[in-house]
C-alpha positions in Angstrom: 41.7 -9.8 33.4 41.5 -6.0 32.6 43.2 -6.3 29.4 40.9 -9.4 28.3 37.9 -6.8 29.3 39.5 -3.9 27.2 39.6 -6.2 24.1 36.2 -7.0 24.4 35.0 -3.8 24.6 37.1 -2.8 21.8 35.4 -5.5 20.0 31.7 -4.6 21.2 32.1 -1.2 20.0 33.8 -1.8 16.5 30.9 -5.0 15.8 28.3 -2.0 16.9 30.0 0.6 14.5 30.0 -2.1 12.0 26.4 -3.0 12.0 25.7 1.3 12.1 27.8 1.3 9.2 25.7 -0.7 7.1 25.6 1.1 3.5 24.2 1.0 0.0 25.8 3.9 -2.6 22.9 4.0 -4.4 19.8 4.3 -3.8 17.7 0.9 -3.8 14.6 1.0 -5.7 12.5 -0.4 -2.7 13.4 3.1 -0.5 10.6 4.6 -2.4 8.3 1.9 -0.3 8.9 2.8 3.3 7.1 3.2 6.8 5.8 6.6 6.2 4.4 5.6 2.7 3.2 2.4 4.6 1.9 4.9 6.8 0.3 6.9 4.5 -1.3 5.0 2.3 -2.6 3.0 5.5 -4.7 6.0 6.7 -5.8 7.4 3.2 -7.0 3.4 2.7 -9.0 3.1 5.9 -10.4 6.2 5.9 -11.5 6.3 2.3 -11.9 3.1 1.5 -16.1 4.0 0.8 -14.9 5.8 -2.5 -14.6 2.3 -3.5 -18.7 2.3 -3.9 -19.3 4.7 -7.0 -16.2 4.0 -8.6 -16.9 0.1 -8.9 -20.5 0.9 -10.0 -19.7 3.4 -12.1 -17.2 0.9 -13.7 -19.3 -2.5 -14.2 -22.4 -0.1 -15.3 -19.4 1.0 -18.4 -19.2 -2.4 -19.0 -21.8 -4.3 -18.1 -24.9 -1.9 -18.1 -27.5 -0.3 -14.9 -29.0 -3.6 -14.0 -25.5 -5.2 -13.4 -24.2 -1.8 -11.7 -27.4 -1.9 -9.4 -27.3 -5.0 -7.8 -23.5 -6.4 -9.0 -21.4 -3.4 -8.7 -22.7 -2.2 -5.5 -22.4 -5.4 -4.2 -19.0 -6.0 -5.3 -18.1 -2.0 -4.5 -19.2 -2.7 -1.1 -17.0 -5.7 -1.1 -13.9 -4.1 -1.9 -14.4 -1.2 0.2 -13.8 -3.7 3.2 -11.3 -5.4 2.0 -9.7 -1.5 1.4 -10.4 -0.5 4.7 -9.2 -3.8 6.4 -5.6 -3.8 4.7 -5.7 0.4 5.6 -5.9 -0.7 9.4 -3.6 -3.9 9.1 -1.4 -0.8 7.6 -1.7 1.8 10.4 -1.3 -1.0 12.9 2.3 -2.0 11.8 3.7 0.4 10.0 6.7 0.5 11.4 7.3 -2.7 10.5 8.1 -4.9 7.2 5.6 -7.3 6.7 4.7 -8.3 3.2 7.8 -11.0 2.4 10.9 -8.1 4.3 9.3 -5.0 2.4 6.6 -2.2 2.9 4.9 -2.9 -0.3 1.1 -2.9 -0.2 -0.5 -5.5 0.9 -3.5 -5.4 -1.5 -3.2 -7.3 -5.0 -1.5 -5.0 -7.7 -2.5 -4.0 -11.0 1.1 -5.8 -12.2 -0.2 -8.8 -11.9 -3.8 -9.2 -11.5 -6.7 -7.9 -14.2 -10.0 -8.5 -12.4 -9.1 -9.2 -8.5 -6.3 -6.0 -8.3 -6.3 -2.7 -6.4 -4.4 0.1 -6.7 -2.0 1.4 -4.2 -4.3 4.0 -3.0 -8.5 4.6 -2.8 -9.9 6.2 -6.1 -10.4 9.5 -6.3 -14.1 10.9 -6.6 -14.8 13.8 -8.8 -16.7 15.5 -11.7 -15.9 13.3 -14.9 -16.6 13.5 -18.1 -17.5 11.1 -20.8 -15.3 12.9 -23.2 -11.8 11.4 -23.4 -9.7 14.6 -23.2 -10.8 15.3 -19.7 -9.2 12.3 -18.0 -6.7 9.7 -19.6 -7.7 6.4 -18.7 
């Protein structure tokens, strides 16, 4: 009985050691999406999701002109700016964990593979721009 106790132990602790052991060599190219990105990009998301606003006016009145910006673009700025904020706290609330299909990418639509419904990772950022091209690449 004590020696069919001892190889169990044995065996607990080398299938423990085992599972620590775990290893990649290199460096996978989803380690650069982790909790504290997850984190991070949860609180900057919720927290400034309004800069949504002026940057979704400001873009449909390049395109489309100030009567489409005025009604359109601060509607649809509004509109993202929830949906920013909501995926922010959805983010904050389990970071910790890997939710979107085993990984901690974003959960908002990315510019990969969406044109007109995609977000970036993180808000936009606010700021003095110019219309001159050599101030900010876009």
């Amino acid at each position: 009985m004590l020696r069919r106790m001892k190889s169990l132990f044995v065996a607990a602790i080398f299938l423990v050691l085992a599972a620590a052991t775990r290893a990649d060599i290199q460096d996978p190219p989803a380690n650069a999406y982790g909790p504290t990105r997850k984190l991070g990009r949860g609180i900057s998301n919720f927290f400034l999701a309004p800069a949504e606003i002026p940057v979704t006016v400001a873009r449909i009145n390049t395109t489309e002109g100030n009567s489409a910006a005025a009604g359109y673009g601060v509607l649809l700025g509004v509109g993202r700016s929830f949906v920013r904020g909501g995926a922010g706290f959805i983010e904050m609330l389990t970071w910790p964990f890997p939710i979107v299909h085993g990984t901690y990418d974003p959960l908002l639509p990315g510019t990969t593979h969406r044109v007109h419904g995609a977000y970036s990772e993180f808000p936009p950022e606010l700021g003095n721009e110019s219309k001159y091209p050599y101030v900010r690449d876009y």
